[in-house]
C-alpha positions in Angstrom: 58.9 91.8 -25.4 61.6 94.1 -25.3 60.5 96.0 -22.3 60.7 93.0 -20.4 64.9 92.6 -21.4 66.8 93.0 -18.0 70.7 93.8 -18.4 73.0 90.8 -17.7 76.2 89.6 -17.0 77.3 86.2 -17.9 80.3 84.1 -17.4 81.5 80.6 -19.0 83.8 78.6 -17.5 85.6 76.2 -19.7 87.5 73.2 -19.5 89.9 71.9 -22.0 92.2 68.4 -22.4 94.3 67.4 -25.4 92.4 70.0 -27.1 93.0 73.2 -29.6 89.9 75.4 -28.7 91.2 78.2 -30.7 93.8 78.0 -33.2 95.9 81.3 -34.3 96.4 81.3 -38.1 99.3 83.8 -37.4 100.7 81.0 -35.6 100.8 77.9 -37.8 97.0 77.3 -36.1 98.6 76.8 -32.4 96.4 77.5 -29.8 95.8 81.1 -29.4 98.2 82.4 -26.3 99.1 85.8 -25.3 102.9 86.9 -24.4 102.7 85.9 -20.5 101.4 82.3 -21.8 97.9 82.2 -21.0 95.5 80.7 -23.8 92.6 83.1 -25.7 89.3 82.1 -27.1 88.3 84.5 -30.0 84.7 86.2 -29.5 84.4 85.1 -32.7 85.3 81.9 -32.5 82.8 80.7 -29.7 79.8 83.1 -31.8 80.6 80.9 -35.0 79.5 77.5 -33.1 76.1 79.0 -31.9 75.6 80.2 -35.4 76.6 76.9 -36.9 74.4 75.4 -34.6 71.1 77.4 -35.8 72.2 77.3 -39.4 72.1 73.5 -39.6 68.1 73.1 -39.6 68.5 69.4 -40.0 70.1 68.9 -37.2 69.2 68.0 -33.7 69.7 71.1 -31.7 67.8 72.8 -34.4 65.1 71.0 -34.4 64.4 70.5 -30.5 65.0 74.3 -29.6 62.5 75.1 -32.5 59.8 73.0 -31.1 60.6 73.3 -27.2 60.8 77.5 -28.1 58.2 77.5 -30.8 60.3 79.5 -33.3 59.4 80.8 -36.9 62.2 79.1 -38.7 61.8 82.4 -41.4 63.0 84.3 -38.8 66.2 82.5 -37.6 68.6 82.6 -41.0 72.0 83.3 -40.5 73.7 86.8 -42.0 77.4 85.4 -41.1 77.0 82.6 -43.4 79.0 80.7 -46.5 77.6 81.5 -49.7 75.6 84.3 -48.8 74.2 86.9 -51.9 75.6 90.3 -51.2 73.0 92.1 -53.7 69.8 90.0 -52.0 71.1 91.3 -48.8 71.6 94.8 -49.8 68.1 94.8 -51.1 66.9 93.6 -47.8 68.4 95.8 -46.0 66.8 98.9 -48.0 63.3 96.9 -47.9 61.0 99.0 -45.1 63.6 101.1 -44.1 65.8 97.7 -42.6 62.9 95.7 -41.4 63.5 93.3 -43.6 66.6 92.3 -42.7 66.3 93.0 -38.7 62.9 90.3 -39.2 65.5 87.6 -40.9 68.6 87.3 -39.2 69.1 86.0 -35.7 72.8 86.8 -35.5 72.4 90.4 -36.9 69.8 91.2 -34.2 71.6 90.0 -31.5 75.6 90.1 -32.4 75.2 93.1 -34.5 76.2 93.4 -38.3 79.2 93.7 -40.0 77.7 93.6 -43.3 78.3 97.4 -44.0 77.9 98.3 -47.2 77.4 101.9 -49.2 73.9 103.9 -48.3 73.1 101.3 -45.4 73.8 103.4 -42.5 70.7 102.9 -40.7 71.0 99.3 -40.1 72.4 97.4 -37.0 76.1 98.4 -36.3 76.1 96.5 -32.5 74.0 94.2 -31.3 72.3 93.3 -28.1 74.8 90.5 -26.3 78.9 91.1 -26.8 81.1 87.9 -26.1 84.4 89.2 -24.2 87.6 87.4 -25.4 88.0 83.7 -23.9 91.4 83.4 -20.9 92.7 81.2 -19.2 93.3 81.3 -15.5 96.7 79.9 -15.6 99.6 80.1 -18.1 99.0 77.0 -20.8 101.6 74.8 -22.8 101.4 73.6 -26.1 102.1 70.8 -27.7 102.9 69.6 -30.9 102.7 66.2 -32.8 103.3 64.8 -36.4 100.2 63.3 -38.0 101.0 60.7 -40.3 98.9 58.9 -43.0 99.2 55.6 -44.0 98.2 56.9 -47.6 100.6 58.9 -49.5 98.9 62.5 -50.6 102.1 63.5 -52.1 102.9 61.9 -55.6 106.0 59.1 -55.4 105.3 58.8 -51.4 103.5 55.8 -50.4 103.2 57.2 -46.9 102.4 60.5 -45.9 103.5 62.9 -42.8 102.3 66.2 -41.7 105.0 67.7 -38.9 103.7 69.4 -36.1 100.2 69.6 -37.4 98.4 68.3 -34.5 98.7 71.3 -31.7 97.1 71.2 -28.7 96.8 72.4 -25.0 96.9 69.4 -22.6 94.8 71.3 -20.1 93.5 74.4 -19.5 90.7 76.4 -17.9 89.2 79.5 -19.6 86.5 81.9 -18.8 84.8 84.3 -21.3 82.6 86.7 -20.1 79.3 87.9 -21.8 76.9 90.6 -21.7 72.9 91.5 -22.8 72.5 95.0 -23.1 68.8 96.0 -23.9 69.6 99.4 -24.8 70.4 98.2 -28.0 67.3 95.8 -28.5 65.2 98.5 -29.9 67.9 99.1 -32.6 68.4 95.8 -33.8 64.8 94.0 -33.5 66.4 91.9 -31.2 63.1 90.3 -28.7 63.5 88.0 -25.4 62.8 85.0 -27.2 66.3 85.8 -29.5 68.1 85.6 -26.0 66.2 83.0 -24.7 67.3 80.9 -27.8 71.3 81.9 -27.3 71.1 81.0 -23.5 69.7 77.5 -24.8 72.2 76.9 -27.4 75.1 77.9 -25.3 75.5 74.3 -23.5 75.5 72.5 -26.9 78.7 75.3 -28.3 81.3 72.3 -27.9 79.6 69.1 -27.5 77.9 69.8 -30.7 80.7 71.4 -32.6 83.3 68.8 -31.6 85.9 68.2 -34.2 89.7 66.2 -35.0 91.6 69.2 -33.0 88.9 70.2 -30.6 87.7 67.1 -29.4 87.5 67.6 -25.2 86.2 71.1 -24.5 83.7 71.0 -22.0 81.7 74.2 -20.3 81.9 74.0 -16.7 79.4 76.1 -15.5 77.6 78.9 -17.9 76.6 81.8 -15.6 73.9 84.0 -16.3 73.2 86.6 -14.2 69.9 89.1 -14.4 70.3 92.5 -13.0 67.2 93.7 -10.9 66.6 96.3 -14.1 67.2 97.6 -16.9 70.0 100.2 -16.1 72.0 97.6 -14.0 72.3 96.8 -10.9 75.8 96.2 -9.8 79.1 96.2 -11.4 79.8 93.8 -14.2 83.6 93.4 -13.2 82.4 92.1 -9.3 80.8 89.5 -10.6 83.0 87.8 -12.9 85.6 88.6 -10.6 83.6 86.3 -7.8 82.4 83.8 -10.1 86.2 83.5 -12.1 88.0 80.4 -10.4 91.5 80.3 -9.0 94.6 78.2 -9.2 95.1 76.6 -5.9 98.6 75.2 -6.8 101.4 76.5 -8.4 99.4 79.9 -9.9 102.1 80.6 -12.2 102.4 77.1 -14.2 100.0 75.1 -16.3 97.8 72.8 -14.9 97.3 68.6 -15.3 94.1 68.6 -13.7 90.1 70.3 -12.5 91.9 69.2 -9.1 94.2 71.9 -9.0 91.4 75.2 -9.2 88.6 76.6 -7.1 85.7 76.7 -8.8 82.6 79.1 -7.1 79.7 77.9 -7.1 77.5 80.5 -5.9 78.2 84.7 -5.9 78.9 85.8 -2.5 75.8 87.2 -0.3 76.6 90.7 -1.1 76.6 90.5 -4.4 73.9 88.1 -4.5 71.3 90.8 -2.7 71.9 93.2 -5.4 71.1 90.9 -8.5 67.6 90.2 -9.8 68.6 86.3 -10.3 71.4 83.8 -11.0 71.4 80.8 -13.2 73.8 78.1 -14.3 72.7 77.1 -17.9 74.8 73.7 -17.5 
């Protein structure tokens, strides 16, 4: 199955209102924003949804990508996980010189593993696909609201109030590349049908995930874009940079509206000659 794995370039395009898509705990949780004002999403963060996703084998998009994919649940555990037994997977990773573990987790075949531990240098270091950190086109603002409780939590209060704890971005849109490189499938165990299942889950990241400070994230379009081989055919950076949308009005402040970008829709001709395929996931 891995001879078949093509190189790709992918692109998600993100919409956010009255949202926090990434909080910065160096920051009293505010949405993560770099000194000239435009918003990040963490690699990390976004990866930590599709896991959560997988991990929860009771729930929906569990259970319909397992039966529309026909997966072997034993083979789709989650290494990033809560609770997890450091010794167990020490001894799984010395099992059959790593099979073991390369057979069990999803995440570790195609993120990689950061479970490094003493004697276990043969196992996965990187993995097949690498999210690129989460920006948004324009600058963002922030804002900030008390959350109250009608319930006192403290004791002697019979009301309680939480300043500034709700922080959000009133609108925003983001793009966060991605990329498959099969050069590391053969290290990692990683097959088509582990990508296959990411490029599934990726629509259901936020509408499945939503929560009290995320509740309006929405991916726009998910691009996914097959190189005619292996090795690559074109440059990565031309086609995000096609594919990235603009701000049509006033480039240099935040935006209130979709109204105010240019979204693409297609790559141009050029570009479009030299890739194997183009899909939008959404």
């Amino acid at each position: 199955m891995n001879h078949t794995m093509k190189r790709a370039t992918g692109l998600l395009v993100l919409e956010v209102i009255n949202s926090n898509p990434n909080g910065d705990p160096d920051q009293d949780s505010d949405p993560r924003q770099r000194p000239d004002q435009k918003g990040e999403i963490s690699p990390v963060s976004f990866k930590r949804k599709l896991r959560d996703l997988i991990e929860d084998k009771a729930g929906p998009v569990w259970e319909a990508l397992q039966q529309e994919l026909q997966l072997d649940q034993e083979r789709f555990y989650i290494l990033e996980s809560r609770g997890r037994e450091r010794k167990l997977i020490q001894k799984e990773i010395e099992e059959d010189n790593g099979k073991v573990f390369k057979e069990k987790y999803w995440d570790a075949r195609v993120f990689g593993n950061t479970f490094l531990e003493e004697g276990a240098s043969g196992t996965i270091k990187t993995g097949v696909v690498q999210f690129g950190l989460g920006l948004s086109v324009a600058p963002i603002e922030i804002e900030r609201h008390t959350n109250t409780n009608k319930s006192g939590v403290q004791e002697g209060k019979d009301r309680g109030m939480a300043p500034m704890a709700y922080r959000f971005v009133p609108h925003g849109v983001y793009c966060m590349p991605f990329f498959v490189n099969p050069s590391m499938a053969h290290k990692t165990g990683c097959t088509t049908q582990d990508i296959q299942l990411l490029l599934r889950l990726i629509p259901y990241a936020y509408a499945h995930t939503r929560s009290y400070v995320r509740p309006f994230v929405e991916i726009l379009h998910a691009w996914y874009i097959e190189h005619s081989n292996a090795l690559g055919s074109c440059s990565d950076f031309s086609l995000i940079r096609a594919l990235t949308p603009s701000k049509t009005l006033n480039p240099d402040q935040a935006s209130s509206a979709i109204e105010e970008y240019q979204i693409p829709t297609q790559l141009p001709e050029e570009l479009q000659s030299k890739v194997a395929s183009i899909t939008d996931l959404i």
